[in-house]
C-alpha beads as a LAMMPS data file, in Angstrom:
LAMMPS data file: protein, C-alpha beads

106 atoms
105 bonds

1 atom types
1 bond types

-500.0 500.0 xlo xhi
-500.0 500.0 ylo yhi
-500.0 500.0 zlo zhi

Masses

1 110.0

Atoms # bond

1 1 1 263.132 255.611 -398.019
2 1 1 259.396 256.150 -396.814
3 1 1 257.473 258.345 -398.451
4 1 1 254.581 260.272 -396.744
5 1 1 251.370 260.374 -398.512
6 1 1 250.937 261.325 -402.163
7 1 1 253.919 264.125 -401.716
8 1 1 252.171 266.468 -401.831
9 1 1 252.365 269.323 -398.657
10 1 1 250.408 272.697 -398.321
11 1 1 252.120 275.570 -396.486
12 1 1 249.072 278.162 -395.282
13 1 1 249.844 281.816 -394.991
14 1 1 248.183 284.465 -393.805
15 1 1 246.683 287.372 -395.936
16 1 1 249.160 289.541 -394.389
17 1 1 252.117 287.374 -395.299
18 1 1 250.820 287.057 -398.867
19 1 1 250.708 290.870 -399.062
20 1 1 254.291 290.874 -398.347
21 1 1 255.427 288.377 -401.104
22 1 1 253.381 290.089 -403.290
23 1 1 250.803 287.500 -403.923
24 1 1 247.216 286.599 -403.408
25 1 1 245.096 283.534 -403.272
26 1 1 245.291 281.128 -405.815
27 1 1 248.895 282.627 -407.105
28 1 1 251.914 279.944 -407.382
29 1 1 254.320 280.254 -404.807
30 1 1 258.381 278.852 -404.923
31 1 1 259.921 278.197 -402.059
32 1 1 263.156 276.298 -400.978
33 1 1 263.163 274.513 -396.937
34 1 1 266.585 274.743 -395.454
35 1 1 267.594 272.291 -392.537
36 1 1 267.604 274.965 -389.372
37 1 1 271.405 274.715 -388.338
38 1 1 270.294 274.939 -384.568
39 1 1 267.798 271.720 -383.897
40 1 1 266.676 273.384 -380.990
41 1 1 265.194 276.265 -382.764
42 1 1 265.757 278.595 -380.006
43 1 1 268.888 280.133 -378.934
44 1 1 270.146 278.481 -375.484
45 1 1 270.273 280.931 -372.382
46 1 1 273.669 282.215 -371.293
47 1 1 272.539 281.336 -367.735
48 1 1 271.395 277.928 -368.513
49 1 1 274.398 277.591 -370.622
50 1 1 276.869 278.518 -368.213
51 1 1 275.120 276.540 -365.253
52 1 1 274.950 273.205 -367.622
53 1 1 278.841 273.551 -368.290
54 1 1 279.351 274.193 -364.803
55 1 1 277.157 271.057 -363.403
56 1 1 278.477 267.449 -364.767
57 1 1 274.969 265.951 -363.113
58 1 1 272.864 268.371 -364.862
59 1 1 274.953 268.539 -367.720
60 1 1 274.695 264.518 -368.513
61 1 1 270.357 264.659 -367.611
62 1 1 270.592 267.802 -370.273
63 1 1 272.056 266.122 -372.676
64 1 1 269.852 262.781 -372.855
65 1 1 266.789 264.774 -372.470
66 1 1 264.788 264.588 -376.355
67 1 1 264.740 268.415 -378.450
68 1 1 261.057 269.122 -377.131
69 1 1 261.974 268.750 -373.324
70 1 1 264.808 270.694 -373.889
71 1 1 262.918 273.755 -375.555
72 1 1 260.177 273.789 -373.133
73 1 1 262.763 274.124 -370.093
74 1 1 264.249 276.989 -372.200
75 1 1 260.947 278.868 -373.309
76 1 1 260.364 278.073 -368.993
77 1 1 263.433 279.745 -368.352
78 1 1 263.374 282.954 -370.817
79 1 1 260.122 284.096 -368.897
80 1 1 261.939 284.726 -365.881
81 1 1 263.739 288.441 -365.459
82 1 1 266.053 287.267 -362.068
83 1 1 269.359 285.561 -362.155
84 1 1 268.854 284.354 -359.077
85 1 1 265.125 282.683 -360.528
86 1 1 266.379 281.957 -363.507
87 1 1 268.965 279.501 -361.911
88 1 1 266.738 277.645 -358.951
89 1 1 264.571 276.963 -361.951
90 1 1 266.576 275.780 -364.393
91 1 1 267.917 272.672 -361.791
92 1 1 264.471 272.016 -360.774
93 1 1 263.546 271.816 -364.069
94 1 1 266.779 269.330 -365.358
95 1 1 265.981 267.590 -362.363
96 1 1 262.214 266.995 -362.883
97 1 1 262.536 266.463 -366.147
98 1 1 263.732 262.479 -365.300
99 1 1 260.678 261.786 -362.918
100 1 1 257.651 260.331 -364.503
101 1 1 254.623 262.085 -365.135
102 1 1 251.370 262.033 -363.296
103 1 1 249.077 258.939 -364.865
104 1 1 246.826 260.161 -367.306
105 1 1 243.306 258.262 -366.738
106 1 1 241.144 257.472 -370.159

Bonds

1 1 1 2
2 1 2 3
3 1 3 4
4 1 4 5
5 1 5 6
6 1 6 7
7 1 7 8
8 1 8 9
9 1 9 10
10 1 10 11
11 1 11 12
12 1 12 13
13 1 13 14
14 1 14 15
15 1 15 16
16 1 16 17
17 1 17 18
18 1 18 19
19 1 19 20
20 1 20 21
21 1 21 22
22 1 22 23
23 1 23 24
24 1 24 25
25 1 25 26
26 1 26 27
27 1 27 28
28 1 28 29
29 1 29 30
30 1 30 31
31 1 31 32
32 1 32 33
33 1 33 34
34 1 34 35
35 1 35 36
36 1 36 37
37 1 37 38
38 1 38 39
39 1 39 40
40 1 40 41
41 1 41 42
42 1 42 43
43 1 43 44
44 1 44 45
45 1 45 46
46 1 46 47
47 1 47 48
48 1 48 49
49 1 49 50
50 1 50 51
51 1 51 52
52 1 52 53
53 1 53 54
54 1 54 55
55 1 55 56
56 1 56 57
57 1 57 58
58 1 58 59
59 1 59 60
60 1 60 61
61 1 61 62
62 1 62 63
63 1 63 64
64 1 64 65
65 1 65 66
66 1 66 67
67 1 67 68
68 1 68 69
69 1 69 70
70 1 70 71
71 1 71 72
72 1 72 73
73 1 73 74
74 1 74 75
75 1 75 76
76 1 76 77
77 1 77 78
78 1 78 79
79 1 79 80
80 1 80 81
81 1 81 82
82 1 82 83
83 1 83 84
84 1 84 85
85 1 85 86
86 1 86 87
87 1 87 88
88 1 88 89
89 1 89 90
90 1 90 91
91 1 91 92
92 1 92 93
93 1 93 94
94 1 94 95
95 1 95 96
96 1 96 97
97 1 97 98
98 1 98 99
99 1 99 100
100 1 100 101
101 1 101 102
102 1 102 103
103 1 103 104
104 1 104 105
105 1 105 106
């Protein structure tokens, strides 16, 4: 098992969030962290839902694509109001999602 640092984590909140537990600075806090039962962390778009189950190509590139891709082609995807947009963008997206990135020069 590997251990990170000394084990010892700080969680920061805001004054406003201490207000609403009832705290203030300096004051002991007891928490418990809970695994989040959807890795994502967001909740997947009916559209892009619908489109993945409907696509086997874009399906299997969706699938192998790591958590973080997958959210950001989500959060892309929530922005947009249209159907119509919503769609064209999500295959562009799966699809660019397996070219390499531009070279980033040092």
């Amino acid at each position: 098992m590997n251990h990170l640092g000394d084990g010892n984590f700080f969680i920061i909140l805001s004054s406003s969030n201490l207000n609403i537990v009832q705290k203030k600075l300096g004051d002991k806090i007891h928490f418990e962290l809970n695994e989040d039962p959807n890795p994502l962390g967001v909740d997947m778009p009916e559209i892009l839902d619908v489109l993945i189950e409907q696509d086997k190509e874009l399906k299997a590139i969706f699938d192998n694509l790591t958590l973080g891709k997958k959210r950001n082609i989500i959060h892309q995807i929530i922005k947009i109001k249209d159907i119509d947009k919503q769609i064209q963008k999500s295959i562009k997206l799966i699809k660019e999602s397996t070219q390499p990135g531009p070279k980033k020069s040092l």
